[in-house]
N, C-alpha and C positions, 0 to 999 in steps of 0.2 A: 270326483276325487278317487283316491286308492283305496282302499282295504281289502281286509280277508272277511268274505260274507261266509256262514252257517247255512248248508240249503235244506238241512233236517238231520233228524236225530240218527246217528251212525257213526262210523268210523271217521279216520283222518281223512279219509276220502270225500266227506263230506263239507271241509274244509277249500272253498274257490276263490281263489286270487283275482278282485276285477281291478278295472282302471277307468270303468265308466258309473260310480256310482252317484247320486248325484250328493250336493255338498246340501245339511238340513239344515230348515232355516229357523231361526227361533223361536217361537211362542210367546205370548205376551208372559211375563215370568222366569223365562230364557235366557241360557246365555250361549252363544256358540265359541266354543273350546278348538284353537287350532290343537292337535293331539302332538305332543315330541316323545313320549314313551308309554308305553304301557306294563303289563308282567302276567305271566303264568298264576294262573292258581287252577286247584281242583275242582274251584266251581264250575270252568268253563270248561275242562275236559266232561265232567258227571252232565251238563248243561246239555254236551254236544251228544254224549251218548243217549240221552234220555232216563239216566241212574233214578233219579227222582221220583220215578213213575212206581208207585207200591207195586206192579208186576214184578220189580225186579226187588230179587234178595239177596244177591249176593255181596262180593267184593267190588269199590270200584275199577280194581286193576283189570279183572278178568274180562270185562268188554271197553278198556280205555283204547284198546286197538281200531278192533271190528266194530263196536257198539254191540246191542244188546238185542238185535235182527226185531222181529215181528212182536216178540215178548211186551215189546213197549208200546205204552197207551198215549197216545200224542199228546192227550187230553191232561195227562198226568205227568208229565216231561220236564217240566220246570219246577222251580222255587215255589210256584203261588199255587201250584196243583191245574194251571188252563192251560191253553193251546197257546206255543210259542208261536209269532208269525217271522217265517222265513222269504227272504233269506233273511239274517238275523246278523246283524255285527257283534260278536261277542268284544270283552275284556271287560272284568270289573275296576282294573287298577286305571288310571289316567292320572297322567302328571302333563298340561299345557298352558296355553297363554290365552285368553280373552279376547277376540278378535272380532266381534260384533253382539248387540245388547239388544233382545225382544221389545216390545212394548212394554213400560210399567218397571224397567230396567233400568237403575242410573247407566249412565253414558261413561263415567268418568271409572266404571271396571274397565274397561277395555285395555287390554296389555295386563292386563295381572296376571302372575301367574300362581296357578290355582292348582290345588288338589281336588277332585272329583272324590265325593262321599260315593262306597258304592253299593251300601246298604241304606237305599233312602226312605224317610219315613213317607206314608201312602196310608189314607183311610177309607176304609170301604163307606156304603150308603148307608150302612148303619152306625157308623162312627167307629169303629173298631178297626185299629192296625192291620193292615194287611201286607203281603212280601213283595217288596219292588227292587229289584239288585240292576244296578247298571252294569249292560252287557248282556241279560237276559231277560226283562222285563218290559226293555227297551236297547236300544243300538248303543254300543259301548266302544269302548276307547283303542278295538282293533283296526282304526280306518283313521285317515290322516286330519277328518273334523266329526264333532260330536258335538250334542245339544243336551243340555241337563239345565231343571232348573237353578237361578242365581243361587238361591239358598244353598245348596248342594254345592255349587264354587267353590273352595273354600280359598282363599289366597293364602302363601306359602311362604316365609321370610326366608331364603335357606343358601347356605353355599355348596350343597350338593348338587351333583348331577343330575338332571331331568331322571333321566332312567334309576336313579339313585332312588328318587322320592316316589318315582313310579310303583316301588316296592310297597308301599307304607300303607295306603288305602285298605284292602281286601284283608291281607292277614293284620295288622297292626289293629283295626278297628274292633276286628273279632275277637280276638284275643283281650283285647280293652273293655271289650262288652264280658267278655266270662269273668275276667276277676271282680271288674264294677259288680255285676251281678252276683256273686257270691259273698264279697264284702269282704278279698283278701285281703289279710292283713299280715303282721310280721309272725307266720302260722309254718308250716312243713305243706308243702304240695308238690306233687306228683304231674308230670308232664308227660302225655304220651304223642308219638310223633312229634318229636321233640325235637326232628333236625328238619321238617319242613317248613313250609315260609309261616303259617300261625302258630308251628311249635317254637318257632327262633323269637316269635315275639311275644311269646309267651312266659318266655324263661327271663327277659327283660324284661318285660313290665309286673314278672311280678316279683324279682329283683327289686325295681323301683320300689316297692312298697314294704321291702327287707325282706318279703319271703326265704327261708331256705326251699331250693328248689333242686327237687330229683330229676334227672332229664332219662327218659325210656329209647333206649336207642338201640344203634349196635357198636360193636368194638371199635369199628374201624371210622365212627363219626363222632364218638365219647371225645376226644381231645378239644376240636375242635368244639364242641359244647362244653365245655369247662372254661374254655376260654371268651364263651359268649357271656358266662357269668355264671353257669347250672354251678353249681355247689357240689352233687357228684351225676353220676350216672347210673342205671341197671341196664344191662345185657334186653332186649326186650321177649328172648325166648327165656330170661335165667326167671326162677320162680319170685316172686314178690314177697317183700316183706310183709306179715299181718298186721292191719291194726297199727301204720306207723307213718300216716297221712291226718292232717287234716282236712285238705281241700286233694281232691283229683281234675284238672285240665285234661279233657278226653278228647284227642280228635280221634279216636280208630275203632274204639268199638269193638265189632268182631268176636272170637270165640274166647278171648281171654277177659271177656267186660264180665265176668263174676269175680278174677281176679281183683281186680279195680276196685271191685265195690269190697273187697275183704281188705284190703290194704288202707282199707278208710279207720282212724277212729272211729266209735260211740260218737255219734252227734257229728258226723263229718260229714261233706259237702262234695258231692258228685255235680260238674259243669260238663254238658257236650256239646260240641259243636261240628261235629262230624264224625264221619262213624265208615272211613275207607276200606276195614278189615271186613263189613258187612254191616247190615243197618238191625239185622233179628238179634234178639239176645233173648235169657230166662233171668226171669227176677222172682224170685222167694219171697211174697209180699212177708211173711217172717220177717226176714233181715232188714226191711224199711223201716217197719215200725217196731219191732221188739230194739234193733240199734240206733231209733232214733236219726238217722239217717235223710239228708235232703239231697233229693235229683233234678237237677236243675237243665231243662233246652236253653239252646242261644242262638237266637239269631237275629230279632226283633231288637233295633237298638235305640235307645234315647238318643234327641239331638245334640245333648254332650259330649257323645262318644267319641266323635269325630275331631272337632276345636278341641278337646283334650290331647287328641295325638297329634294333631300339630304344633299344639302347644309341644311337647315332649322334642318333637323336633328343631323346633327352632330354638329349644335350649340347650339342644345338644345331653340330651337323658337317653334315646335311644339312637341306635346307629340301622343301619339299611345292613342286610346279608346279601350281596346278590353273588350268584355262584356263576354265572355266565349271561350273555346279551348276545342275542340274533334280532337281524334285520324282521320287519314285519312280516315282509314278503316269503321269508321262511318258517312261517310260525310253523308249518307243521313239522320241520327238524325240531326245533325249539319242543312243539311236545313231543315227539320221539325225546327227546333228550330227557323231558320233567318225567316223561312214564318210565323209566329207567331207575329213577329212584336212588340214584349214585349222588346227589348232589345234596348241598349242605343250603336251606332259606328259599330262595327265588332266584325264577328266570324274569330276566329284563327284553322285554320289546321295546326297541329302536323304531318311531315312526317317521319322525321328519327325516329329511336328510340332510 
């Protein structure tokens, strides 16, 4: 089969086009996924450069080119903190059809077509949750088939475009997971990176729940998020209001994450999920406990997470953002394009033809 295999942690360069890989076959619990779209996210640029790895502190812009040279620990490169094995098929998002069924597999999936979950649940030997992300924990949805267990399938009712729903997985689920996890409700919350693909679904689904929602952006992507639903906007250099949050959605992080935490109510709810502007910050154990204050990770997600957002889909509650679609075989103009940062949601990958 085709795909774009990962041959280690580094630049776009690192990124190799084959046409001889072989097609994999499923597992007793399996299902094998012919793949027709996939989509950009940040995990699989931070994936490719080795971000993950505690060597590195920075931003993840400043090695989404080059990567992050010798600094990174193989060992430490991924999601779950161990050694990726390469070559490595990235994409977390897959939107395909069912096209052969492992052992211990009903027979009569076959032709569904299915969303792949891409945060899937995985227990270590001591029975505790551990990180499994489709596309880096395992081979994902950047090659023309893919194997995930059934469970993980989800089938899809929808009259959107493959590459439509291809959107929905990666950011939609994440985003699903921070409000679940906070417990938002019809409350004021604050969105940062608020025009990419988990900022755009984060501003609907917490919409969906009546939130009023501030979206952190810049001037010239403000319209265009008022129109996804944000209620207003800030400037993301203009200073932050104090004290006039009660929930923060954080993907960036960075040198302004004291801001963040000031623009919170007495008793308000700090969620992160990413942290592109840098991953170090300072916190004044002060301000946690004297404001009462909860800081909440995300990325560990209930089996719900998932069946909820396609629920949301096939009722037509959220819509897919996709700002542009390249063929597979160019995935790496596709991230030249997403590392640029000009664009409003998600890039779509085209795999079938």
């Amino acid at each position: 089969m085709r795909g774009m295999v990962l041959t280690g942690h580094g630049g776009l360069d690192r990124l190799e086009w084959r046409d001889d890989l072989p097609v994999p076959t499923p597992r007793p619990g399996e299902v094998l996924i012919q793949v027709n779209a996939s989509a950009i996210n940040n995990t699989d640029v931070t994936t490719r450069t080795g971000w993950y790895s505690r060597s590195v502190r920075g931003d993840t812009a400043s090695g989404a080119a080059e990567g992050y040279g010798s600094t990174v620990a193989n060992a430490e490169g991924s999601w779950a903190g161990k050694p990726l094995s390469f070559p490595l098929v990235q994409g977390a998002d897959c939107c395909g059809r069912i096209v052969a069924a492992g052992p211990e597999v009903d027979a009569r999936r076959i032709g569904e077509r299915v969303l792949v979950r891409a945060l899937q649940s995985r227990t270590s030997s001591n029975g505790r949750a551990k990180q499994f992300t489709f596309g880096s924990e395992c081979d994902g949805g950047f090659a023309e088939y893919a194997v995930t267990p059934s469970a993980d399938a989800l089938a899809v009712n929808s009259e959107l475009s493959d590459v439509e729903l291809a959107s929905f997985p990666y950011a939609f689920s994440a985003a699903e997971g921070m409000v679940q996890r906070c417990g938002l409700g019809t409350e004021s919350v604050l969105v940062s990176g608020a025009s990419g693909g988990v900022g755009c679904a984060a501003i609907q689904l917490a919409k969906r729940r009546g939130a009023r929602v501030t979206a952190l952006t810049t001037a010239e992507k403000a319209a265009d998020l008022l129109a996804l639903g944000a209620d207003e906007t800030l400037d993301r250099e203009a200073p932050l209001p104090c004290r006039e949050f009660d929930v923060v959605l954080d993907l960036v992080g960075g040198p302004r994450w004291p801001d963040l935490i000031e623009s919170l109510h007495n008793g308000g709810r700090y969620v992160v999920s990413g942290a592109i502007a840098g991953p170090i910050v300072e916190l004044d154990l002060r301000t946690l406990y004297v404001r009462d204050l909860s800081l909440i990770g995300n990325t560990y997600q209930p089996d719900n997470i998932f069946p909820d957002v396609i629920g949301y889909i096939e009722t037509g509650e959220i819509r897919p953002v996709l700002a542009a679609t390249y063929p597979l075989e160019q995935l790496r103009t596709a991230q030249e394009a997403f590392l640029s940062k000009s664009h409003i949601g998600k890039i779509g990958i085209t795999v079938a033809d």
